[in-house]
C-alpha positions in Angstrom: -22.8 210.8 -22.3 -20.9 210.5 -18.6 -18.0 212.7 -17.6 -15.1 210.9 -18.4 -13.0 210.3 -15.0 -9.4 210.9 -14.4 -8.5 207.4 -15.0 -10.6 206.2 -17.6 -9.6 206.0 -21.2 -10.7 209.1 -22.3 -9.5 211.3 -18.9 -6.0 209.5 -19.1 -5.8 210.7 -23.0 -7.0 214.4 -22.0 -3.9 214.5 -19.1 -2.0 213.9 -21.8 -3.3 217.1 -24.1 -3.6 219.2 -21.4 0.1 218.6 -20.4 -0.9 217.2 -16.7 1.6 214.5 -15.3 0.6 211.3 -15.6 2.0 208.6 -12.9 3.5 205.1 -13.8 0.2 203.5 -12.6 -1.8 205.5 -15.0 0.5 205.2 -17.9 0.3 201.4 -17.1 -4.0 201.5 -16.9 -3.8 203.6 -20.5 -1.5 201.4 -22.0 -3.6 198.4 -21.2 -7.2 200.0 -22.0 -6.0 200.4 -25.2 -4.0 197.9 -25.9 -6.8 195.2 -24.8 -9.4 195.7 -27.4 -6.7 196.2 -30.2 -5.3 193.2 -29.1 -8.7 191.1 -29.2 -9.5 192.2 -33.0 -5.9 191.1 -34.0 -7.0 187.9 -32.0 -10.1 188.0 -34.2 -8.4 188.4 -37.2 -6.6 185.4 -36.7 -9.4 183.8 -35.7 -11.1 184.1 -39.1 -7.9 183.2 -41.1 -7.7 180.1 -38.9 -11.2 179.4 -40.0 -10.3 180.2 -43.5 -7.2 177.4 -43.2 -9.0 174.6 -41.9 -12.0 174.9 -44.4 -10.2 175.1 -47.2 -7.4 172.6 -45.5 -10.7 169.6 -45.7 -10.5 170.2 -49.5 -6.6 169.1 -49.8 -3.2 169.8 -49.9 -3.8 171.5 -53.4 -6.3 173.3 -52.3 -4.5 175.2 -49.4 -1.2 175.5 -51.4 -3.2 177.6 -53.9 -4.5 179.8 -51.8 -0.7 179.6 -49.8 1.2 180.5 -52.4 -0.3 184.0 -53.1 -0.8 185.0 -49.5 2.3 186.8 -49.4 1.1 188.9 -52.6 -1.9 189.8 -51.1 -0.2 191.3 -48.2 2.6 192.9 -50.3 -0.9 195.2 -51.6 -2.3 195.1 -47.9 0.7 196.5 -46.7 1.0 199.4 -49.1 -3.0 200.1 -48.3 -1.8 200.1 -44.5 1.1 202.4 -45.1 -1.0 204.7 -47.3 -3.8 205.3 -44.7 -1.0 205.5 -41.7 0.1 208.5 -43.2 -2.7 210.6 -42.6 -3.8 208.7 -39.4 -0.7 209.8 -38.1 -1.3 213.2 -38.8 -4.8 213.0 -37.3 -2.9 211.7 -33.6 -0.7 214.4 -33.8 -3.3 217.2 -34.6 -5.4 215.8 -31.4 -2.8 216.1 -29.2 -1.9 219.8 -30.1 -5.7 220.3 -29.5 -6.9 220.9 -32.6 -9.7 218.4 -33.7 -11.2 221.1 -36.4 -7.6 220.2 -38.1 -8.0 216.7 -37.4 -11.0 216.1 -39.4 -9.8 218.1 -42.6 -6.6 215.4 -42.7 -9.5 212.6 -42.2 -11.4 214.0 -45.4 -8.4 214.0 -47.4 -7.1 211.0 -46.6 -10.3 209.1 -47.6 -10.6 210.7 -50.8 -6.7 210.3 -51.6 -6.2 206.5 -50.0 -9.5 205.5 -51.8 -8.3 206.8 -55.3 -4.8 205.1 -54.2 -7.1 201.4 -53.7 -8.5 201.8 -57.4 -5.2 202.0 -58.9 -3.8 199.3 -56.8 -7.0 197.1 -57.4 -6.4 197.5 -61.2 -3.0 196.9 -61.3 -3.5 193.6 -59.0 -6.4 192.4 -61.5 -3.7 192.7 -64.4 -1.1 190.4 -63.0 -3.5 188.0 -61.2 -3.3 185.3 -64.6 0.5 185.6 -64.8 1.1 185.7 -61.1 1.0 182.2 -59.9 3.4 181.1 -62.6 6.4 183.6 -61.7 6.1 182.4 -58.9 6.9 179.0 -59.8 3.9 177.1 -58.9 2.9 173.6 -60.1 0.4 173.9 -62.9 -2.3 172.0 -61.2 -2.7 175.0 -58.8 -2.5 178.0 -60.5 -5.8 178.6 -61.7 -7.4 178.3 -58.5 -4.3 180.8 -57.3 -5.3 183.0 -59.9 -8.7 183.3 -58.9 -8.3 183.8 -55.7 -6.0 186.4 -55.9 -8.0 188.4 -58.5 -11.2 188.6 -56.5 -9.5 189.6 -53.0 -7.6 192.5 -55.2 -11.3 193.9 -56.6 -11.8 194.1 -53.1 -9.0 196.4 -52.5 -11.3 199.4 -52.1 -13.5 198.5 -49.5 -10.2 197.1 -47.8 -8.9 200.7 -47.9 -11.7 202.0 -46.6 -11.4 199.7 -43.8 -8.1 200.7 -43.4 -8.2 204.4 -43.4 -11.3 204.9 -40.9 -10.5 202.3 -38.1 -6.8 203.8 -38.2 -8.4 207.3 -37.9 -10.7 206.2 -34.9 -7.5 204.3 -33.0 -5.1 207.0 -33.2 -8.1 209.0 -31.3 -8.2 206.8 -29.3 -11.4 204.8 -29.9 -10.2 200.8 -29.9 -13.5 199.9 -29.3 -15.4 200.8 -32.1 -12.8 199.1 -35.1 -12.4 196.1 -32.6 -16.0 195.1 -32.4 -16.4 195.5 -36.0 -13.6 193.5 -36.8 -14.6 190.6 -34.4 -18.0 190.8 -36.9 -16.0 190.7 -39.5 -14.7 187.2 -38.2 -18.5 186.1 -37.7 -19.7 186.9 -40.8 -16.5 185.6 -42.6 -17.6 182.2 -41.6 -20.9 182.7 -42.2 -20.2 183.0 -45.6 -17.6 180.3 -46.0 -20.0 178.0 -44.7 -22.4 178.9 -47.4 -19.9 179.0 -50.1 -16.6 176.9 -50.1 -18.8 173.3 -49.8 -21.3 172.0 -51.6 -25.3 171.1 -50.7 -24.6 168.3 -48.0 -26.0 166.6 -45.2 -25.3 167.1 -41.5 -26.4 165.2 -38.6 -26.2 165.1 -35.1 -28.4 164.2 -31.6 -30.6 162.1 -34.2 -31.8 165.5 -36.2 -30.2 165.5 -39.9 -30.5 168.6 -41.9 -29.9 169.4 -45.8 -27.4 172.5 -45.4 -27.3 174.5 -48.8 -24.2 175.3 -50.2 -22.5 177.0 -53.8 -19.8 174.2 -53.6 -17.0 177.0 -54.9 -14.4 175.8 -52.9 -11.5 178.1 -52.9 -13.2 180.6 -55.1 -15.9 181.0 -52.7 -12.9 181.1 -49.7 -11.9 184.5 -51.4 -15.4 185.8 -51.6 -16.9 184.8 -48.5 -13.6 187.0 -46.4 -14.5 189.6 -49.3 -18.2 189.8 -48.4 -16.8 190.3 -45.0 -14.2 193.0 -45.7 -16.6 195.1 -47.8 -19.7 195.0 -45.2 -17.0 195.7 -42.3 -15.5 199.0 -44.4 -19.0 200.6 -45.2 -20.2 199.9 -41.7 -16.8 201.8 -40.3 -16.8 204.7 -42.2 -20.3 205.2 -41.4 -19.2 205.4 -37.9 -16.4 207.8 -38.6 -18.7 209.9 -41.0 -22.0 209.8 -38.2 -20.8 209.1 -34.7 -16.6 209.3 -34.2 -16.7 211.7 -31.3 -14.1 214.0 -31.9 -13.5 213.1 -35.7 -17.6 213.1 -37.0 -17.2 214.3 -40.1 -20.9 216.4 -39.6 -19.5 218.1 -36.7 -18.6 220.7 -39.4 -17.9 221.7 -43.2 -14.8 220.9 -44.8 -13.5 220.3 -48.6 -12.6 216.6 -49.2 -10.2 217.9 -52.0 -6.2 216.6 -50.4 -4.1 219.6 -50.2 -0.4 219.8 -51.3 0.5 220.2 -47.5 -1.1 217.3 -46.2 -0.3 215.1 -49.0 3.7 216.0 -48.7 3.1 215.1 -44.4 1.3 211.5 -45.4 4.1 210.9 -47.9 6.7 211.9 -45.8 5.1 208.8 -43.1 3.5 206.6 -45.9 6.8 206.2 -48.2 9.1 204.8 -46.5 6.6 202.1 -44.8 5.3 201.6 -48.2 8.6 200.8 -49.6 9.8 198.8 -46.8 6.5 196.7 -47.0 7.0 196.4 -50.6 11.2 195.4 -50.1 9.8 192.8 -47.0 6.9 191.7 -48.7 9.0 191.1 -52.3 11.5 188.8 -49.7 8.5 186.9 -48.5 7.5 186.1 -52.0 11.2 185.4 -52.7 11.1 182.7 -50.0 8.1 181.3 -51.0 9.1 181.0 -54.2 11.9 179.4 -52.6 9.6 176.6 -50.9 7.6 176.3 -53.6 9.5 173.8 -55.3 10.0 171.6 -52.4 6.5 170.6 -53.0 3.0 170.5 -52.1 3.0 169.6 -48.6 5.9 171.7 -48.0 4.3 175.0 -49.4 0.8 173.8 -47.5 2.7 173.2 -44.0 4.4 176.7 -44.7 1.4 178.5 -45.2 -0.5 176.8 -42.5 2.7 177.5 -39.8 2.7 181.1 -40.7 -1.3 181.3 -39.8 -0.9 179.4 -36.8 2.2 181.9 -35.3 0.1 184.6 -36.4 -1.5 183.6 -32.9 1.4 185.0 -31.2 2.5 187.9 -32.7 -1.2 189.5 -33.7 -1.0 190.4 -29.5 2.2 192.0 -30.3 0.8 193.8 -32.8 -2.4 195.4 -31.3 -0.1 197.1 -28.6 1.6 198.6 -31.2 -1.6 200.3 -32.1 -1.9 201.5 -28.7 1.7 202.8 -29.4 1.2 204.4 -32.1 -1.7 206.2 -30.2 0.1 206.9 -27.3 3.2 208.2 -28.6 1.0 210.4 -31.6 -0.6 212.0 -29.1 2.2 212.7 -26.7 4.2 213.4 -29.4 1.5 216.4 -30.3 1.4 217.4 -27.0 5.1 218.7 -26.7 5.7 215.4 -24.1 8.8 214.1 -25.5 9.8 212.3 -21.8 5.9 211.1 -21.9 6.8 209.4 -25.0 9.4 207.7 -24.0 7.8 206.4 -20.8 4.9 204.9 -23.1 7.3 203.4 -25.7 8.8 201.4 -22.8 6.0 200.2 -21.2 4.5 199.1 -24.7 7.3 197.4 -26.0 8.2 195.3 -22.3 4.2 194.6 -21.9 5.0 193.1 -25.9 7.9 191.1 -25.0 6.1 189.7 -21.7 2.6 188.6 -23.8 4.3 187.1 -27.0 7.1 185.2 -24.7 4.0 183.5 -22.6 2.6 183.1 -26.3 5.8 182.0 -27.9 6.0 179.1 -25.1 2.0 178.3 -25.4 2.8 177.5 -29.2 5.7 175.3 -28.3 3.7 173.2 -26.5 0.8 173.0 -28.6 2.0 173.2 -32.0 0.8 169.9 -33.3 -2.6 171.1 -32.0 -2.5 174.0 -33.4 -1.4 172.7 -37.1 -3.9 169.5 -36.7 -7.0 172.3 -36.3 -6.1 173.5 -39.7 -5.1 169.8 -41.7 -6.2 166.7 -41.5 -2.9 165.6 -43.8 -0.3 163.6 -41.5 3.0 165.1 -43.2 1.6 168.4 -43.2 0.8 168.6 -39.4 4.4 167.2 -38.9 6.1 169.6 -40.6 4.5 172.5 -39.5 4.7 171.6 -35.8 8.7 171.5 -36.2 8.8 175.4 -37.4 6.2 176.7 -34.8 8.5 174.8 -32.7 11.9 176.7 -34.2 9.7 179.6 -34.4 8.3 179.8 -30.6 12.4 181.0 -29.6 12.1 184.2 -31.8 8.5 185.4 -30.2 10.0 188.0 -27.5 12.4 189.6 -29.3 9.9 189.7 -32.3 7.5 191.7 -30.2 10.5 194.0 -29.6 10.3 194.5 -33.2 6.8 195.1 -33.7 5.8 197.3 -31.4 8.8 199.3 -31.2 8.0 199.6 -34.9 4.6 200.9 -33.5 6.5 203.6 -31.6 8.2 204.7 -34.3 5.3 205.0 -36.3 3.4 207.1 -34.0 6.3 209.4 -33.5 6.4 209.9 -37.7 10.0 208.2 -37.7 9.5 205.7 -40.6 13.0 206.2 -42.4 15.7 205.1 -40.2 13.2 201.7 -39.5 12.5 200.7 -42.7 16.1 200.9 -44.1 16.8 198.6 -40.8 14.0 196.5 -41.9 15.3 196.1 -45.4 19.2 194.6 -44.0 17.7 192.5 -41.6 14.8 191.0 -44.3 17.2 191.0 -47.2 20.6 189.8 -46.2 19.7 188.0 -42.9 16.8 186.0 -43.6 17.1 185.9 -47.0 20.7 185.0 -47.1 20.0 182.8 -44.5 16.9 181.0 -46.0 18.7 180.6 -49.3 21.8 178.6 -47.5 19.6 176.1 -45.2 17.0 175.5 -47.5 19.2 172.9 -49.3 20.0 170.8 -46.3 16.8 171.4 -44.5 14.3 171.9 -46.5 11.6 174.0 -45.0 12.7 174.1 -41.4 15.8 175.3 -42.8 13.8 178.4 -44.2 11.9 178.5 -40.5 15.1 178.5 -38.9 16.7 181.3 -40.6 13.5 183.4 -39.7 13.8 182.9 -36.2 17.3 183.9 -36.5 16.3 187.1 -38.4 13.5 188.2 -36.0 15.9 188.2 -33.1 18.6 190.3 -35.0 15.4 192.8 -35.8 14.4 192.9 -32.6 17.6 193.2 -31.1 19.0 196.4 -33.2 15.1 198.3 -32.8 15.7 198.4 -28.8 19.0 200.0 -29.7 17.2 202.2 -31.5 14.6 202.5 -29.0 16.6 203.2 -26.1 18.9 205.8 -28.1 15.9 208.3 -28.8 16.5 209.3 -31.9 13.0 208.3 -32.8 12.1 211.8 -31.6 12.7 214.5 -34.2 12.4 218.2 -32.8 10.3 219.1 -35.7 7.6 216.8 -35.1 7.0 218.0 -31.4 3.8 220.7 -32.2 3.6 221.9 -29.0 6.9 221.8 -26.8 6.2 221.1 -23.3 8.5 219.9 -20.3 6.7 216.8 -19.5 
């Protein structure tokens, strides 16, 4: 392998061990080369639930409000995977920065033995409540069953999600975008692959006068759920491979180590993992608040909502993979001792945020009927969802405040202070909000009070931001001037 340079990835991340200064134009080159691949496997992400959508959006309204209506469950336990495998992740960015990679891969075997046994228990628990779930949350009977299933099969695949989760976390926070975004992009392929093969039945196609006989199971939205969980479990075996053979610094047969989770490193993942958990479970029991608040405004309303909140994902999955480089950037400085470092890469994170989803925010304005006719072919559906991405394009800067200050946050191991800020501005703002409008607009009323909720988040986490509080003394390994 080539020296790395001064201002590649890999030099740039090394300055920042070895306590070197760093000027604005590097911090700006680091930001972006890891920002830019994190960015394209959000992108990718998307990608594949867009495909999901407008598969399963040819089969009917009924067909994609079944599959709406428990999306928010499914990333209530996605959420909770996330937080689990952040805690140890975290760890792993702050041990690299201190220099100590031996230490670093003793937190990466315990985290995949303790997150995995974590996924069981979460996959079980899902599988028990997948029958009753659909009906608590007030759906029409006609749709429940197919709910059911669906939700059932992407919760055995909880696991292999984990899995997922843990080692592509792992190889960001050392830095390695590359490796988790390529795999993720394949992910995307392979998820439609699979769809292809499974939602529709045997049928014919035709085109420049050839017509083939395409061979297909015909399970419609059962085979939606287990074509993305084909995906998923392919994807995690083929990145922990990585992690176990090839990670650079974080190869797991670069030496010996128990994979039996200490007390120590347990009580450090907790410390980062509960209060994300708990503030994905608080947000994510909202989100199923308010769609249980949709629900009964019928069908097309619960299809349009579900379709809009796909479509927006557009903008803010951007937002979200320079949190990622956030996280890294600030773990690492954070490791280092480089408390003004960190700072100087939280702001250039979080304004490179605001200018992407803002240019994003305005793309979706303009093309929001575009966007919702890709996914439906049904008239009122396409209507309704083009006036919330619409409502919804105004919140997009001050949402990617919130996102990848949240990042920041993350990577510094301050997860307490956010997630009770979370909580008010989920709970009583949007919430309070949705619950009032909803009666005299229906769903853009519900749209409306989210845009008005994302601002106020993103408005009191710059406060925070620019306050520094984020930095706790304790947390700084190695304390250095710069």
């Amino acid at each position: 392998m080539a020296p790395s340079s001064a201002n590649d990835k890999d030099g740039l991340l090394r300055l920042i061990r070895e306590g070197s200064s760093l000027s604005l134009a590097q911090q700006l080159r680091l930001t972006f080369q890891l920002s830019l691949p994190a960015i394209m496997a959000e992108l990718s992400s998307i990608a594949m639930q867009y495909i999901d959508a407008s598969m399963v959006g040819r089969l009917g309204a009924d067909d994609s409000a079944s599959i709406g209506l428990v999306s928010t469950s499914l990333w209530l336990f996605g959420g909770i995977c996330n937080a689990a495998a952040t805690g140890f992740a975290v760890q792993v960015a702050h041990l690299l920065g201190a220099n100590k990679p031996v230490e670093a891969r003793r937190v990466v075997r315990q985290g995949l033995v303790a997150c995995l046994l974590f996924a069981v228990a979460l996959a079980a628990i899902g599988a028990a409540i997948s029958q009753p779930l659909p009906a608590w949350l007030g759906a029409d009977p006609a749709i429940r069953s197919h709910s059911s299933t669906y939700f059932l099969i992407f919760m055995l695949c909880t696991p292999f999600l984990m899995i997922d989760f843990v080692a592509s976390a792992m190889l960001r926070c050392s830095g390695n975008m590359r490796v988790p975004s390529l795999l993720n992009m394949l992910m995307c392929v392979l998820d439609v692959v699979f769809n292809f093969f499974l939602i529709f039945p045997t049928r014919q196609l035709s085109g420049l006068g050839i017509s083939l006989t395409v061979p297909g199971a015909g399970l419609g939205v059962t085979g939606a759920a287990l074509g993305t969980a084909l995906a998923e479990a392919i994807i995690g075996i083929s990145m922990l491979l990585y992690l176990v053979f090839r990670a650079d610094e974080l190869r797991l047969m670069l030496d010996k180590g128990s994979f039996k989770p200490t007390a120590a490193c347990l009580r450090k993942a907790l410390h980062i993992s509960a209060p994300m958990g708990l503030q994905h479970i608080m947000m994510c029991s909202a989100a199923i608040v308010i769609t249980a608040i949709v629900a009964p405004l019928g069908s097309v309303a619960l299809a349009a909502n579900s379709f809009a909140i796909t479509a927006e994902s557009l903008c803010y999955m951007p937002g979200y993979g320079i949190a990622d480089a956030a996280t890294t950037l600030v773990g690492q400085s954070i490791g280092a001792g480089r408390k003004r470092l960190a700072r100087s890469l939280a702001w250039i994170a979080v304004l490179s945020g605001m200018a992407v989803m803002g240019i994003m925010g305005l793309l979706m304005y303009c093309f929001a009927p575009l966007m919702m006719g890709v996914m439906s072919p049904v008239a009122d559906v396409v209507a309704l969802g083009t006036d919330c991405l619409r409502i919804e394009a105004w919140a997009e800067p001050l949402f990617a405040a919130a996102i990848v200050s949240y990042g920041v946050f993350v990577g510094s191991g301050d997860t307490l202070v956010p997630c009770g800020m979370n909580l008010v501005s989920m709970w009583i703002v949007r919430l309070g909000l949705s619950s009032w409008l909803v009666g005299s607009m229906g769903l853009r009323g519900v749209w409306l009070a989210m845009c008005i909720e994302l601002c106020f988040r993103g408005s009191i986490y710059l406060l925070r931001l620019a306050s520094g509080r984020w930095i706790k003394p304790q947390l700084v390994t190695n304390p250095q001037i710069g």
